[in-house]
C-alpha positions, -999 to 999 in steps of 0.1 A, spaced: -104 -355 -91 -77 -384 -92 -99 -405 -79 -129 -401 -98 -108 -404 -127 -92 -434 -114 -121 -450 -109 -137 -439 -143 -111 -456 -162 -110 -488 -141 -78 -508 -156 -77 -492 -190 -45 -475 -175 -19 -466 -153 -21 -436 -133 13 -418 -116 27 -384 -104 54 -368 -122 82 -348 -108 118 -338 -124 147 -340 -103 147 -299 -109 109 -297 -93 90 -293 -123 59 -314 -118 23 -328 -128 -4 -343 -107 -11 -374 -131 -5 -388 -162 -19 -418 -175 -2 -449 -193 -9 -469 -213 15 -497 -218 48 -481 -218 35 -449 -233 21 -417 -216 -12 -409 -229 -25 -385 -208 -8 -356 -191 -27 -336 -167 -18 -305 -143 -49 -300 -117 -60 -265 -107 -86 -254 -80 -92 -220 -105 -111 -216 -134 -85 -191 -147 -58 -215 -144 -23 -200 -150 8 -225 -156 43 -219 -143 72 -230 -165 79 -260 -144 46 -270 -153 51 -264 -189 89 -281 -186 71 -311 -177 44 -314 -198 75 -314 -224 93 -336 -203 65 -361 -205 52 -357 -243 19 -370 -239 -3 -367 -268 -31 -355 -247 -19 -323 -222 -44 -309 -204 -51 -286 -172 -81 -295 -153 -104 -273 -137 -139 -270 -117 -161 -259 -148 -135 -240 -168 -147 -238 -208 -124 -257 -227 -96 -237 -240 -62 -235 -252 -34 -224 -232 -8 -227 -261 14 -257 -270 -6 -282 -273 -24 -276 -238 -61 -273 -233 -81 -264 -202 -110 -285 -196 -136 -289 -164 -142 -325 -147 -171 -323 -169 -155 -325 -201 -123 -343 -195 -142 -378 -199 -149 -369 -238 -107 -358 -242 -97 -393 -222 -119 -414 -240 -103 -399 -279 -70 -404 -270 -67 -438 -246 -73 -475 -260 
């Protein structure tokens, strides 16, 4: 999924891991400058369930956009501020919030 996403937005932005010194964690968020856009948590489920490291770092990060990426997963909120989307549907959430 990094990849394809990599390779979708080309050098729009910046792509990284993110991990607190405490272990809380995100597979990628995307920058933009010097500002996170994009946080992203990747799950193999469709029924994807966050731990609060997960949710400590999506705070820790503050990215406008937060979202947990599935398979095919309808879009759907998972509370503050996060929404579950499927590699299908992330494309149209990237291309509202990056430059």
């Amino acid at each position: 999924m990094v990849q394809q996403i990599r390779a979708y937005l080309d050098r729009r932005a910046e792509l990284s891991y993110f991990r607190t010194q405490d272990g809380s964690e995100l597979d990628l968020v995307i920058t933009q400058g010097t500002k996170a856009k994009v946080a992203i948590e990747i799950k193999t489920t469709n029924a994807p369930v966050l731990t609060t490291g997960n949710r400590l770092a999506f705070d820790a990060v503050n990215a406008p956009l937060r979202l947990v990426l599935t398979p095919n997963a309808r879009d759907h909120s998972l509370g503050d501020g996060i929404t579950a989307c499927s590699l299908l549907s992330v494309w149209k959430h990237l291309e509202n919030v990056l430059d």
